[in-house]
C-alpha positions as CSV (number, residue, x, y, z in Angstrom):
1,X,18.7,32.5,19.5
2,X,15.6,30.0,19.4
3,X,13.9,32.4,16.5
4,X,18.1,31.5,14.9
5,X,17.2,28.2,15.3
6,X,13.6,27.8,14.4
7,X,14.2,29.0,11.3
8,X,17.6,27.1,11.0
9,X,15.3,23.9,11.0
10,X,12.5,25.2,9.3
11,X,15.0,25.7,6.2
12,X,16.7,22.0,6.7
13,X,13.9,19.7,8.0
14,X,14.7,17.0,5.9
15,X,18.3,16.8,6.9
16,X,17.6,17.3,10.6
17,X,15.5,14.2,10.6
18,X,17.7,12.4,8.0
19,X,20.9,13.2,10.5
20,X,18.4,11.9,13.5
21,X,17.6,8.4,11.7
22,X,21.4,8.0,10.9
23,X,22.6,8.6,14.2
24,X,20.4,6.2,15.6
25,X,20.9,3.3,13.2
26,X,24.7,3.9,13.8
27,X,24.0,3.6,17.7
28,X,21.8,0.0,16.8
29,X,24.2,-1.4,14.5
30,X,27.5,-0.4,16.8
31,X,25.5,-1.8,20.0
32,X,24.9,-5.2,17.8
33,X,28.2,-5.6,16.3
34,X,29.7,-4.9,19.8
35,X,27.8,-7.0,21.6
36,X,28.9,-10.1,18.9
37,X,32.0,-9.3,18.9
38,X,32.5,-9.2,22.5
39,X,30.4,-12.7,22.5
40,X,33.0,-14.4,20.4
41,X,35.7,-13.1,23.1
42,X,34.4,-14.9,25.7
43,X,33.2,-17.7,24.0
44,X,36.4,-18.6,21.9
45,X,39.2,-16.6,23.8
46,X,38.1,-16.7,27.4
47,X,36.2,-20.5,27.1
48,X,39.2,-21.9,25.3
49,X,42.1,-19.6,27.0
50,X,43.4,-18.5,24.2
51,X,45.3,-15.4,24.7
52,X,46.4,-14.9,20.8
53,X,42.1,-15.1,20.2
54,X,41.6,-12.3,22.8
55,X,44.6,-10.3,21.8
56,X,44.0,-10.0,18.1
57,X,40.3,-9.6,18.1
C-alpha cells in the first residue's frame, strides 16, 4: 500500500502540493470572511437589536 502510494505521488507531485496550497488558502480565507461576517452580527444586529439584521445575514 505505501509502495501504491509512493509512487501515486511521485507521478502527481505538482498537484499534491497544488491541492495542499488550495486547501489551506480556502481554510484562511473561510476563517477571515467568517470571522467579519460574524463581527458585523454583533456589531449591527446584536449592538442595535435588530432582529431583521441578524436574521437575514
Amino acid at each position: 500500500m505505501i509502495r501504491l502510494l509512493g509512487r501515486y505521488f511521485k507521478e502527481n507531485k505538482l498537484l499534491v502540493i497544488l491541492n495542499i496550497v488550495f486547501v489551506a488558502l480556502q481554510i484562511i480565507i473561510q476563517t477571515v470572511f467568517l470571522m467579519k461576517e460574524m463581527k458585523n452580527i454583533i456589531d449591527n444586529g446584536v449592538g442595535r437589536q435588530d432582529m431583521d439584521y441578524i436574521i437575514h445575514s
